[in-house]
N, C-alpha and C positions, 0 to 999 in steps of 0.2 A: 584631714580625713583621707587615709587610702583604701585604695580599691584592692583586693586579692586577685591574683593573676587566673584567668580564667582556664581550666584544664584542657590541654591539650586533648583533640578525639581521639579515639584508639586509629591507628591504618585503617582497621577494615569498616568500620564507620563512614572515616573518607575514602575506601573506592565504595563503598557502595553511594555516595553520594556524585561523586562523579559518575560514575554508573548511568545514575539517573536523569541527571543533567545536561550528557550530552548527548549531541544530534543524533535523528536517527541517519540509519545506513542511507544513501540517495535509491538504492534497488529497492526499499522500502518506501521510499517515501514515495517516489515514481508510479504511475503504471506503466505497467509492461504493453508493448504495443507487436500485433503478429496481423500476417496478412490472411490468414484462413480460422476459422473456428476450431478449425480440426486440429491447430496445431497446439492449442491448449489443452493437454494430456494433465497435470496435476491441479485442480482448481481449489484452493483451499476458501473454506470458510470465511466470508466478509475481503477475499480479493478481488479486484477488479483488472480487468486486461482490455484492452482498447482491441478491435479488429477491425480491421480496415479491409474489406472485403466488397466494399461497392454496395453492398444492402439498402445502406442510406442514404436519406435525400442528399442535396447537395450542403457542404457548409458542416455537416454530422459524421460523426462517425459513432459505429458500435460499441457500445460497454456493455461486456460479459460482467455479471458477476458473482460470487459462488451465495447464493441468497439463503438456503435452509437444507439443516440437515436431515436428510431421510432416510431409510432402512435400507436403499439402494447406493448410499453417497451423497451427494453435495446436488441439492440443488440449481441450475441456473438460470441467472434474470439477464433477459436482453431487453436495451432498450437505445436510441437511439441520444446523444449527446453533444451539442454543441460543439464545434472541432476548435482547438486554440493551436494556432500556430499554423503555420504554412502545411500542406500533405507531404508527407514524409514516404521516403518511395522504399 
């Protein structure tokens, strides 16, 4: 008993499969981290940006993040966060 060779996918079947597969961008995957509020000028929808402005207690830092969208623009929720990693100057 043989088996028939299985068809090859067409190209663009495999890049879109790679596509998908692989990792995303690290600017992506990241937050962005700034040291004033003010200096986050584009906030899109469901990102977050770390500020490090001294607001919070010690050991936290601030996470912006663009939370809902309104008739004026984007939303945003601050709230305080666990800090990982040494303070970064």
């Amino acid at each position: 008993m043989t088996h028939a060779p299985r068809p090859a996918l067409p190209l663009s079947t495999l890049a879109v499969c790679c596509l998908l597969l692989a990792p995303t961008a690290p600017s992506v995957a990241m937050s962005q981290q700034v040291g004033r509020e003010q200096e986050i000028v584009d906030l899109k929808l469901g990102q977050r940006v770390l500020v490090d402005d001294g607001t919070c207690p010690a050991g936290q830092i601030k996470q912006v993040s663009g939370a809902k969208m309104t008739s004026n623009g984007i939303m945003r929720a601050r709230q305080c966060i666990p800090r990982l990693g040494p303070k970064t100057k």
